[in-house]
MMTF fields as JSON, N, C-alpha, C and O atoms, coordinates in Angstrom:
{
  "mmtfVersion": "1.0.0",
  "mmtfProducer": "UNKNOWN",
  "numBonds": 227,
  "numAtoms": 228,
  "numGroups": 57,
  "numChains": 1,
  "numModels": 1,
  "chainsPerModel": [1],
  "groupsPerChain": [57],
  "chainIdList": ["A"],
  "bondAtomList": [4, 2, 8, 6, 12, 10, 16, 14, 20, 18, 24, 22, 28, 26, 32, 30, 36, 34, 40, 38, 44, 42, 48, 46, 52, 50, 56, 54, 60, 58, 64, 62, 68, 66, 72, 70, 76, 74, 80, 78, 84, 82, 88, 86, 92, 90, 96, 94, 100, 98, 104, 102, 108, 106, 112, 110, 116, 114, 120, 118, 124, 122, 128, 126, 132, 130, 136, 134, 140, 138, 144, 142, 148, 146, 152, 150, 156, 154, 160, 158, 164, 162, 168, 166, 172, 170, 176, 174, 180, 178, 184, 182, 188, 186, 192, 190, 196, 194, 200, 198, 204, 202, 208, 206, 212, 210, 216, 214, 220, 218, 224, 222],
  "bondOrderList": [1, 1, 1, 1, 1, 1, 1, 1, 1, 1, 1, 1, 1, 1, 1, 1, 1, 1, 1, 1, 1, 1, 1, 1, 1, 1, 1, 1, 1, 1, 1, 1, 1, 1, 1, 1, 1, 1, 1, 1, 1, 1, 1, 1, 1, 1, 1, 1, 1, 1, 1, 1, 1, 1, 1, 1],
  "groupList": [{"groupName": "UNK", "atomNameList": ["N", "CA", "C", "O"], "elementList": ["N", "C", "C", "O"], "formalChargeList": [0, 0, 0, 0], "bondAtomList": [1, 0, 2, 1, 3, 2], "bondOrderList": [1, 1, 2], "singleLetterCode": "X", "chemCompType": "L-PEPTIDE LINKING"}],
  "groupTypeList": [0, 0, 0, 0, 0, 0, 0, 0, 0, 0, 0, 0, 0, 0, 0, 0, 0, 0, 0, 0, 0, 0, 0, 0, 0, 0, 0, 0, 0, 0, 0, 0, 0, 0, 0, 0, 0, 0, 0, 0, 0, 0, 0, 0, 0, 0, 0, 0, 0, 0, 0, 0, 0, 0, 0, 0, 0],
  "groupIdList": [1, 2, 3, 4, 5, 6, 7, 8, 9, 10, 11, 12, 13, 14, 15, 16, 17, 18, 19, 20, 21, 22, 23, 24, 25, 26, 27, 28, 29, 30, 31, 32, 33, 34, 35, 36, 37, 38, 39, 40, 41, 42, 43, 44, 45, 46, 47, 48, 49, 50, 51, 52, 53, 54, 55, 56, 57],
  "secStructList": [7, 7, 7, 7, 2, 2, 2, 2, 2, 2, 2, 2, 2, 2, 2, 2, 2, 2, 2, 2, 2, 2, 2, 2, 2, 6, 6, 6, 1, 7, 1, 7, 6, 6, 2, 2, 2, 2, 2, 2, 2, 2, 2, 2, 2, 2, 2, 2, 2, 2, 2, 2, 2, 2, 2, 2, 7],
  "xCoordList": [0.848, 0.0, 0.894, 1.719, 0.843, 1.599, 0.736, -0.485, 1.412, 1.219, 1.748, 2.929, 0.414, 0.801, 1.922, 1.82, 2.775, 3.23, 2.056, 2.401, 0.993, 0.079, -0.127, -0.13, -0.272, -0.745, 0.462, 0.391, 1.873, 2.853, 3.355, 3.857, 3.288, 3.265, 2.309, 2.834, 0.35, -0.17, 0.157, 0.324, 0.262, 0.745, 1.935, 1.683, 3.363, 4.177, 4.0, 4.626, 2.901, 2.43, 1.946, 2.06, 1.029, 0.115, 0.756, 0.493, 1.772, 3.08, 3.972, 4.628, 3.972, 5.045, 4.342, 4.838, 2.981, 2.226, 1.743, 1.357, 1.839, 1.261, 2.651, 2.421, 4.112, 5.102, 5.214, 5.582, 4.774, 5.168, 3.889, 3.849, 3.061, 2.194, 2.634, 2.035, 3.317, 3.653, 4.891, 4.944, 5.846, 7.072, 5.788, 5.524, 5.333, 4.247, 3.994, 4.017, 3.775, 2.951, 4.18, 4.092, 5.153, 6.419, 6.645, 6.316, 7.185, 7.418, 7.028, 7.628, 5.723, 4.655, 4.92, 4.36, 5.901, 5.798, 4.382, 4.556, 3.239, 2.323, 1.748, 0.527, 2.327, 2.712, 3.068, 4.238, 2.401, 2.83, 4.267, 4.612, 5.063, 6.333, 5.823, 6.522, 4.989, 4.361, 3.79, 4.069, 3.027, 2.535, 3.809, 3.906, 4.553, 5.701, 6.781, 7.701, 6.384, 7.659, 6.773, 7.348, 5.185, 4.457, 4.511, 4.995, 4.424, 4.863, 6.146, 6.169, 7.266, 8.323, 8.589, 9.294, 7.78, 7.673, 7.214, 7.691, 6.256, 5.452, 6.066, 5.983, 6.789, 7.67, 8.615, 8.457, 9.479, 10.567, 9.741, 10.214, 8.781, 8.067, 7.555, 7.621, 7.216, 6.87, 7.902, 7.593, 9.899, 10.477, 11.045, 11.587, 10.881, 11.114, 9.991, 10.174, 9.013, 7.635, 7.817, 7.439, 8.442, 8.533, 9.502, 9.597, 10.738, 12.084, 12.063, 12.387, 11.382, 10.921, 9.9, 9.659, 8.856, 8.346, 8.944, 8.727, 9.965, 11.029, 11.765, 11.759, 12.34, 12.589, 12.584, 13.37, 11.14, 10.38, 9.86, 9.696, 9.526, 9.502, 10.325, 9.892],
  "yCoordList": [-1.17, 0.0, 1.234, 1.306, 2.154, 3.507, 4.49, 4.331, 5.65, 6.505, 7.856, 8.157, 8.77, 9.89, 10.797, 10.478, 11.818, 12.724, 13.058, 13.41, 12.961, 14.05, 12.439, 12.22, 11.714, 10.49, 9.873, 9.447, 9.71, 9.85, 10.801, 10.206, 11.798, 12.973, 12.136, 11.781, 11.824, 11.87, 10.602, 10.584, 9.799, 8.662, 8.609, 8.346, 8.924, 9.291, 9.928, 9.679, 10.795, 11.597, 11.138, 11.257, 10.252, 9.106, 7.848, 7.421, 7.234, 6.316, 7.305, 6.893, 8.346, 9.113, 9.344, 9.194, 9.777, 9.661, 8.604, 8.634, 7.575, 6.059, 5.883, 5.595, 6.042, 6.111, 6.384, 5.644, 7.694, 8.866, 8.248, 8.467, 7.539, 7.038, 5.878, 5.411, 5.237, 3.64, 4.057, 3.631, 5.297, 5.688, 6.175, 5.306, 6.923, 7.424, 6.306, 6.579, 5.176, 4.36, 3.681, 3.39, 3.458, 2.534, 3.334, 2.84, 4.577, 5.113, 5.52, 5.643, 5.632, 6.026, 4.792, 4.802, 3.593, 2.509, 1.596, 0.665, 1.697, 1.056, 0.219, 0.063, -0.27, -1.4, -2.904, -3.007, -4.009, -5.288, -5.586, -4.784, -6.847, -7.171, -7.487, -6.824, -8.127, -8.634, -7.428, -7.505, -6.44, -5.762, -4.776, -4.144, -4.707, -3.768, -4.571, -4.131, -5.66, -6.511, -6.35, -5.988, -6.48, -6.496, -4.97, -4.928, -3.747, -2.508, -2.098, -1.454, -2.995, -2.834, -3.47, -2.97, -5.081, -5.319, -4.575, -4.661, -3.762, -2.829, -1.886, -1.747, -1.214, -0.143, -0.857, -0.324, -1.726, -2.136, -2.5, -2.638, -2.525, -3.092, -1.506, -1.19, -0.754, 0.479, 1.338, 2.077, 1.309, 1.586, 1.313, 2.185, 0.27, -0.418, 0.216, 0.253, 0.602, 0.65, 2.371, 2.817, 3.341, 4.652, 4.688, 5.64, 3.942, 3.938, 4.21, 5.109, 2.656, 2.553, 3.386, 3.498, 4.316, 5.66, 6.689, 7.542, 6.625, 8.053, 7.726, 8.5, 6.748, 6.815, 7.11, 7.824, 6.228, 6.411, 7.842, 8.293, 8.76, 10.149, 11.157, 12.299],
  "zCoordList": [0.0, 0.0, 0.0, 0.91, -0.844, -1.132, -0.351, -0.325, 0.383, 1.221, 0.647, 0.478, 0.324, -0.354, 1.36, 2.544, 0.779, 1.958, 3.088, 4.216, 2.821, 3.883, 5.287, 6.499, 3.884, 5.187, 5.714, 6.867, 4.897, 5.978, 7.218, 8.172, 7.262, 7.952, 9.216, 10.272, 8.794, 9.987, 10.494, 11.714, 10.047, 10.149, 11.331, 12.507, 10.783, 11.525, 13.235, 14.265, 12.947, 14.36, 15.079, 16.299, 14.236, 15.464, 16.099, 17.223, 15.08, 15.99, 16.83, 17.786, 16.52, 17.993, 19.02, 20.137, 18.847, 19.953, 20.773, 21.942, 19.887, 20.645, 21.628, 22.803, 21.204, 21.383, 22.921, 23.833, 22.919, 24.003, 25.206, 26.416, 24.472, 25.786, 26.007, 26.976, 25.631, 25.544, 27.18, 28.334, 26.198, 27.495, 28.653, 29.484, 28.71, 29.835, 30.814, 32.014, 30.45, 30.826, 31.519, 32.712, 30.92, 31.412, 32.541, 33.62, 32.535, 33.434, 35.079, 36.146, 34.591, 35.796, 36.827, 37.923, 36.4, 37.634, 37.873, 38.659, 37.413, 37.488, 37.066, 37.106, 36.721, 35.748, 36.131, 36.499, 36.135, 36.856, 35.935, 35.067, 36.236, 35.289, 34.08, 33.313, 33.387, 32.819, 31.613, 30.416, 32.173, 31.317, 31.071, 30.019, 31.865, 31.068, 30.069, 29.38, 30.235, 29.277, 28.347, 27.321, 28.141, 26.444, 26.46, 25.329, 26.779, 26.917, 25.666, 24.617, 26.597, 25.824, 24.605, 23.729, 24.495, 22.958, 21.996, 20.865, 22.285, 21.814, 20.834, 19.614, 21.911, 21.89, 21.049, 19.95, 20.93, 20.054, 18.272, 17.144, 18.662, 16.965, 16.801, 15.613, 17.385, 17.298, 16.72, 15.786, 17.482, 16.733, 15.217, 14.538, 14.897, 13.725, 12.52, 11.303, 13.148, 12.142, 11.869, 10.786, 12.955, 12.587, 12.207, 11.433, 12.34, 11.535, 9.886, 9.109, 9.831, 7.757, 7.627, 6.425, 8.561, 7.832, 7.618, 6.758, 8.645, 8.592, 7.415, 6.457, 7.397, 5.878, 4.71, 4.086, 4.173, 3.257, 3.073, 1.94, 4.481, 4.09, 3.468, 3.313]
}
């Protein structure tokens, strides 16, 4: 699927934001071991996925 600039752009914004709540969430400590280890899988497939958009932009 090809992504004109406008929908990479929002695209991009809405994985940095999922991002920045994903860190939010890690951080705050409230978190059992469990839900912060799928947290951090998250976050590692999350970087990979805004990596090849930053790219491609």
């Amino acid at each position: 699927m090809e992504f004109g600039e406008k929908e990479k752009v929002v695209i991009l914004a809405a994985l940095n934001q999922y991002m920045a709540s994903i860190e939010k969430s890690l951080n705050d400590g409230e978190l059992d071991e469990e839900e912060s280890a799928d947290l951090v899988n998250d976050a590692s497939l999350l970087e990979i996925i805004i990596s090849r958009f930053e790219d491609e932009a």
